[in-house]
N, C-alpha and C positions, 0 to 999 in steps of 0.2 A: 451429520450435524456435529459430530465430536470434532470433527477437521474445522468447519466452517466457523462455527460460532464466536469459536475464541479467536481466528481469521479476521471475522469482520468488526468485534471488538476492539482488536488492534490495528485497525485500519482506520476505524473513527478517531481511537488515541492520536496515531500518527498521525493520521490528517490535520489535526488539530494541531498538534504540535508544529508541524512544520511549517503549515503556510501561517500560524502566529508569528513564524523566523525567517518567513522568504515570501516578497511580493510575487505572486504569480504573473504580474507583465515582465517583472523583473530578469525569469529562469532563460538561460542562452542555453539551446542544444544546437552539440557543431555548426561554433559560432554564430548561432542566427535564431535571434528573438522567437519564442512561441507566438505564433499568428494564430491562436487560438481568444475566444472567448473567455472570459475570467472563469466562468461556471464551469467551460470546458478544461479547464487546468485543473481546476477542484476537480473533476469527476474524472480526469486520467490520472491525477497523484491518487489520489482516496483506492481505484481499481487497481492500479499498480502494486500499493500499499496491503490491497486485500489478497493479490496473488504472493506478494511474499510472505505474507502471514500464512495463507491456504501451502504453500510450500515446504514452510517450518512445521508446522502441525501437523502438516500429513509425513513429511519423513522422524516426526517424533514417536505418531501412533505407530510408523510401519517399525522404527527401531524397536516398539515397546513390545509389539505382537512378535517378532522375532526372540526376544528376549524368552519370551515365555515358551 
């Protein structure tokens, strides 16, 4: 939960932040509109968003446990 929590606190951040700055009909991957659902953009950015958060935090804790 030390890895996760602040994971998924920064994931509601960024979720928020971002599609406040990018229409989710709007995102092009290799060149060709998301044929996704508007909910389904929210719920692949926000997951997205929580594994690079769950990424940073866990090579923070493993830096810090080494350190010691």
């Amino acid at each position: 939960m030390i890895v996760l929590w602040p994971a998924f606190l920064m994931a509601c951040a960024a979720t928020g932040l971002f599609f406040s700055l990018v229409d989710p009909m709007e995102l092009i991957v290799l060149d060709q509109r998301l044929q996704v659902h508007i909910t389904g953009a929210y719920t692949i950015g926000f997951f997205a968003f929580w594994l690079l958060g769950i990424l940073s935090s866990g090579l923070t804790a493993l830096l810090v446990q080494k350190a010691h």
